[in-house]
MIMI-535661 format. One record per residue: x, y, z of N, C-alpha, C, O, CB in turn; residue in three letters. Coordinates in pm, whole numbers, padded with zeros to 5 digits, always signed. Glycine has a CB too. Example, Ala and Ser with C-alpha at 12.3 -4.5 7.8 and 13.67 -1.06 7.14 Angstrom:
<sites>
+01319-00569+00780+01230-00450+00780+01320-00330+00780+01424-00332+00846+01131-00447+00905ALA/+01285-00225+00708+01367-00106+00714+01290+00003+00787+01341+00114+00804+01408-00060+00572SER/
</sites>
This chain:
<sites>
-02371-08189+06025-02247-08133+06077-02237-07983+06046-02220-07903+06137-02126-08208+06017UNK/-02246-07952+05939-02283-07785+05908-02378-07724+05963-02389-07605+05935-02318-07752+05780UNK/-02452-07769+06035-02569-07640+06106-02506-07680+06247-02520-07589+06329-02792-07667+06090UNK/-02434-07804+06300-02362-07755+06451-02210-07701+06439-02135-07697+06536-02352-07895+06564UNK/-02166-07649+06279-02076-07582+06255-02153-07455+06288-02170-07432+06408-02015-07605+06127UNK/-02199-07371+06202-02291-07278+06207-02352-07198+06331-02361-07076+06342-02375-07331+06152UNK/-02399-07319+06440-02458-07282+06530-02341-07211+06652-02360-07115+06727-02544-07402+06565UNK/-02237-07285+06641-02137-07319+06689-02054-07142+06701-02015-07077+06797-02074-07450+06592UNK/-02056-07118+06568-02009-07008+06536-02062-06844+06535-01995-06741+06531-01984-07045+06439UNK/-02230-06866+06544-02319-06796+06509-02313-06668+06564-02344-06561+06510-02422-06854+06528UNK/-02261-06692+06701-02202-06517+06805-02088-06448+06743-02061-06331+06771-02125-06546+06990UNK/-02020-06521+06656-01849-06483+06649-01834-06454+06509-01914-06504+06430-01731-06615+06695UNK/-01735-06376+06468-01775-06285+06355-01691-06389+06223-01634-06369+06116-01706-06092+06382UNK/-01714-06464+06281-01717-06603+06169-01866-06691+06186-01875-06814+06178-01567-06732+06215UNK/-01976-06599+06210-02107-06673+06233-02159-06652+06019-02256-06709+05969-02243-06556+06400UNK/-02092-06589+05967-02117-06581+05778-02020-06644+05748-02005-06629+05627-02114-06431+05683UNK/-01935-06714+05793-01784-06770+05707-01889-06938+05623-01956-07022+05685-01585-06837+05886UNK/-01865-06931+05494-01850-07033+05442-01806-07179+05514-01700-07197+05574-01777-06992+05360UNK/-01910-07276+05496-01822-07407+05562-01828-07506+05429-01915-07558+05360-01910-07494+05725UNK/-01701-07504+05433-01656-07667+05377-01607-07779+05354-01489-07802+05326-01643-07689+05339UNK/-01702-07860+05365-01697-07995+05401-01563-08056+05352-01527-08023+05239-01818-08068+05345UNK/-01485-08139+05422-01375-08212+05380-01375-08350+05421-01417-08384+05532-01261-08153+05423UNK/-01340-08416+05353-01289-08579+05403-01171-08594+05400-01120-08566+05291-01330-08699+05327UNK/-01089-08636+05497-00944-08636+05519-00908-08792+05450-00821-08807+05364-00900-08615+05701UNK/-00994-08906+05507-01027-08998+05419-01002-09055+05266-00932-09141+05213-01113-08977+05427UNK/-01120-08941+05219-01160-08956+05099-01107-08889+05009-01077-08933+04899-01267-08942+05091UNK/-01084-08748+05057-01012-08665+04957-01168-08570+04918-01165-08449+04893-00924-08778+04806UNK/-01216-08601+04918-01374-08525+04882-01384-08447+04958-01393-08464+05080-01509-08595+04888UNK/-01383-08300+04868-01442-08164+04875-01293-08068+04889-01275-07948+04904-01564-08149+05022UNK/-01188-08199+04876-01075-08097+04865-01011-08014+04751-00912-07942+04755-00982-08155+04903UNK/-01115-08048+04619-01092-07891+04553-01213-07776+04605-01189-07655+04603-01106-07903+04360UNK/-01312-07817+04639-01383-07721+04661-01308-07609+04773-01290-07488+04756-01511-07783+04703UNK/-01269-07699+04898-01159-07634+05004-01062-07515+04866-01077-07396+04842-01022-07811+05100UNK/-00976-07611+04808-00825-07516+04730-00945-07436+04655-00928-07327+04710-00670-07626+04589UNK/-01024-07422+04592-01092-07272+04503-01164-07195+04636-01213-07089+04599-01248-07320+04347UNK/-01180-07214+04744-01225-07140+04810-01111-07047+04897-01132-06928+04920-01314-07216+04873UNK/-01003-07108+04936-00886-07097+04965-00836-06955+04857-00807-06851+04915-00815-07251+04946UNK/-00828-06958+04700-00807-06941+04579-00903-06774+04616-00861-06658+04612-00865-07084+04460UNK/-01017-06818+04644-01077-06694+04598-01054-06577+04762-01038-06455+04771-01275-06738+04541UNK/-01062-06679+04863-01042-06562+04976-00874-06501+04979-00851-06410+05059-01084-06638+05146UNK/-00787-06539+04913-00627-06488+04898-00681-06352+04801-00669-06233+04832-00490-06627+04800UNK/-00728-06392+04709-00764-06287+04569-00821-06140+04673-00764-06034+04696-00938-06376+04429UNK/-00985-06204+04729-01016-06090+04794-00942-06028+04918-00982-05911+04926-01131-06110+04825UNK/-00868-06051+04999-00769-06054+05099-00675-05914+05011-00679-05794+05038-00685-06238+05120UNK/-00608-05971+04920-00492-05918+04839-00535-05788+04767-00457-05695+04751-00443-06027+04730UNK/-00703-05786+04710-00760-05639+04674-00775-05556+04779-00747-05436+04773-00893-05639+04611UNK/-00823-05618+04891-00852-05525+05009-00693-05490+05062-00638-05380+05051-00957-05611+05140UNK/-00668-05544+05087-00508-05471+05107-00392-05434+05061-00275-05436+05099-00456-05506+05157UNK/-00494-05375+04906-00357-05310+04846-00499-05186+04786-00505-05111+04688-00223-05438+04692UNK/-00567-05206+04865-00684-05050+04831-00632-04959+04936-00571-05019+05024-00892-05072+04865UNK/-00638-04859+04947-00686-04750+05037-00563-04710+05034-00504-04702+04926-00757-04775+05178UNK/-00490-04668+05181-00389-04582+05236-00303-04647+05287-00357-04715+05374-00426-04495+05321UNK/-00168-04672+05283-00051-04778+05347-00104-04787+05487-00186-04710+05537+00127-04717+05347UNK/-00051-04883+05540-00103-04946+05690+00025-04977+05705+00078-05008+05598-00224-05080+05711UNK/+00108-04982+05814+00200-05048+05862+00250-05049+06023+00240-04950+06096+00287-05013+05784UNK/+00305-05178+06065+00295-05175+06157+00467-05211+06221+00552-05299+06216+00177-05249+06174UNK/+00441-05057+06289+00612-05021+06321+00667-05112+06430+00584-05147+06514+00640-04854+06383UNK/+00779-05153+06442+00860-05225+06517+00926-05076+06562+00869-05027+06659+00955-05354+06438UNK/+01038-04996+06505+01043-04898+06580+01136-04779+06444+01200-04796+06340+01126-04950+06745UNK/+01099-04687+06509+01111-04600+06468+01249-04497+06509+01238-04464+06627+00997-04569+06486UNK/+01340-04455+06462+01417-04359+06520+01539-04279+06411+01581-04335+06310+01483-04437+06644UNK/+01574-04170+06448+01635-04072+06347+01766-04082+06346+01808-04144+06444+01606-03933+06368UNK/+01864-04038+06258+01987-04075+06227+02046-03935+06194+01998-03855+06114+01992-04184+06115UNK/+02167-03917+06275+02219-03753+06212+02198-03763+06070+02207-03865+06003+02401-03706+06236UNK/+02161-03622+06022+02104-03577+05913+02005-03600+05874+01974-03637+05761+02149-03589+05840UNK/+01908-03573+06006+01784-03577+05977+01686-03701+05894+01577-03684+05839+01784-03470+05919UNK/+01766-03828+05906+01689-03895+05830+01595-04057+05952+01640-04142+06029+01817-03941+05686UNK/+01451-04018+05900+01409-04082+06012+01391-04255+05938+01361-04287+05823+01253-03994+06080UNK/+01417-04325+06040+01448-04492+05963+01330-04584+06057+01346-04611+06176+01662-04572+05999UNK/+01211-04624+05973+01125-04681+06036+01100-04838+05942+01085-04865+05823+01001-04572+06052UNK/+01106-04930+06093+01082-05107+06028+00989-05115+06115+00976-05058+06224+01211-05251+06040UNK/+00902-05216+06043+00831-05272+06082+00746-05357+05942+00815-05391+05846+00773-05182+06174UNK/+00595-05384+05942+00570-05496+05839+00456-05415+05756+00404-05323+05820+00516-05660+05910UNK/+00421-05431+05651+00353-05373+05560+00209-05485+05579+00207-05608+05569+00446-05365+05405UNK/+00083-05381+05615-00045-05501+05649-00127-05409+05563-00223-05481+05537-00116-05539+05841UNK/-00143-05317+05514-00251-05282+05376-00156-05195+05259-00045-05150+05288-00410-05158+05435UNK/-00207-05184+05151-00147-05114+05062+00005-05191+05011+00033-05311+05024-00135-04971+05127UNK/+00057-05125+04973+00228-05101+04934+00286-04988+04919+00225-04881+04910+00270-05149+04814UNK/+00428-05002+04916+00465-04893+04963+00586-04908+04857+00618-05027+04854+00483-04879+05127UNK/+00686-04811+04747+00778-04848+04687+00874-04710+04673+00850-04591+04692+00726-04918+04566UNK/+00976-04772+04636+01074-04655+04631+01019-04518+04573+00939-04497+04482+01194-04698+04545UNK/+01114-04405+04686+01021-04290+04646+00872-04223+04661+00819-04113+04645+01023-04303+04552UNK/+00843-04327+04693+00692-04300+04715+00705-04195+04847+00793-04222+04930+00592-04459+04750UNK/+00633-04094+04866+00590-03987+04995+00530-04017+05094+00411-03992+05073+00515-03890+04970UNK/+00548-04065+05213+00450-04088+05305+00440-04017+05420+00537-03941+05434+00454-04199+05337UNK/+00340-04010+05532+00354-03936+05633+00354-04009+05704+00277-04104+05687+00289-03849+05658UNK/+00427-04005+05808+00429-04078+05968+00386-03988+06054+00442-03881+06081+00574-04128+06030UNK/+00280-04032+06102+00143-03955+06206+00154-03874+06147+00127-03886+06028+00135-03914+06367UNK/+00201-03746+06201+00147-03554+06167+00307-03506+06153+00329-03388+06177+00036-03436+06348UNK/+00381-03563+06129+00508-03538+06083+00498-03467+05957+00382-03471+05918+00585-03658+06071UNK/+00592-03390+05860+00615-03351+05754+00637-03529+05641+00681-03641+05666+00751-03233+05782UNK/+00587-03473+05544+00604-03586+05463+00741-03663+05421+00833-03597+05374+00548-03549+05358UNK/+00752-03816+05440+00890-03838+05395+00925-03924+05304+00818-03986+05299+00962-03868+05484UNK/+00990-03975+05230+01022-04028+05113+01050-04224+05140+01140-04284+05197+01166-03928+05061UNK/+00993-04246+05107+01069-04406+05147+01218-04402+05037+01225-04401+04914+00931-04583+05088UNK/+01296-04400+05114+01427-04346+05014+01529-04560+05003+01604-04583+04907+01574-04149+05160UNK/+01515-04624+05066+01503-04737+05098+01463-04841+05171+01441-04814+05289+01546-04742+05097UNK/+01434-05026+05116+01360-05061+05172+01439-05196+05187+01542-05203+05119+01233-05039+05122UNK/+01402-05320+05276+01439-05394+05279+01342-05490+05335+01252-05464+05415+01535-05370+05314UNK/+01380-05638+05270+01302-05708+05334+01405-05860+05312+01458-05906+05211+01136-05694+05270UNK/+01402-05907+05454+01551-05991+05502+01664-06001+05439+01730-06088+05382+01540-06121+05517UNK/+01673-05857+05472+01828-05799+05484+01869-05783+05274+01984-05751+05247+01966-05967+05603UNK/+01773-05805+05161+01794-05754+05090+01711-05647+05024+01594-05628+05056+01825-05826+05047UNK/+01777-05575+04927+01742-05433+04869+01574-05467+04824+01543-05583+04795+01861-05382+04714UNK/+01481-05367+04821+01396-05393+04758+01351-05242+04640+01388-05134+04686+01300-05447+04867UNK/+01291-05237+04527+01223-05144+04517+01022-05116+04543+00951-05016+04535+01277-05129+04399UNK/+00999-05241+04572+00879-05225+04596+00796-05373+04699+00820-05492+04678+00824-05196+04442UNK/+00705-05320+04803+00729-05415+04906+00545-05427+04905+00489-05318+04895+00835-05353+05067UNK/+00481-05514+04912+00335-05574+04932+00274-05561+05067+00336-05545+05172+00334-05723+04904UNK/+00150-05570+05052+00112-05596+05186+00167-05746+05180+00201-05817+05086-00057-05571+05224UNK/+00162-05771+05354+00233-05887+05449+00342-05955+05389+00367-06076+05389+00136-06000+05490UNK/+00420-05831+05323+00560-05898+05321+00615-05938+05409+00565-05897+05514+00644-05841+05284UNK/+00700-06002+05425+00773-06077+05530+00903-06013+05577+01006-06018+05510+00805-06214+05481UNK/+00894-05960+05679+01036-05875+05796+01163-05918+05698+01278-05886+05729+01067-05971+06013UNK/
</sites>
């Protein structure tokens, strides 16, 4: 069953993904499944809290006195009160507050939730 998993997959950029075996049955191989589960969250969670904030705007728009108010969802890095950021080639701006469903936050993860 694993090499017509494999074969199956072999064009598609899940042709290196790990396969493992489960019995719905038996229950066999379902810790191997939860520590594999375990370790791709871990690497997932380093890679997207390395590099440079990523986020992905729902929309963007300014408020007399110059203050520009952008939502949308956090997909690499984090981002927390105060912190400086730039939006495109804009002058740098402050995350001065944040929210995530509808309460206060001071500091927000990648794929926090709207």
């Amino acid at each position: 069953m694993t090499a017509e998993i494999r074969a199956a997959l072999s064009d598609s950029g899940l042709g290196h993904a790990p396969v493992i075996a489960v019995s719905a049955v038996t229950g066999e191989g379902i810790e191997n499944l939860r520590r594999a589960l375990a370790t791709a969250e871990t690497e997932t969670a380093a890679h997207n809290n390395a590099g440079l904030l990523r986020l992905a705007v729902d929309r963007s728009f300014t408020l007399s006195g110059a203050v520009t108010v952008v939502t949308g969802m956090v997909l690499g890095n984090r981002v927390k009160l105060d912190d400086t950021v730039i939006v495109r080639a804009d002058p740098p701006a402050c995350a001065a507050s944040m929210r995530r469903t509808g309460r206060p936050q001071k500091r927000l993860p990648a794929n926090a939730v709207r």
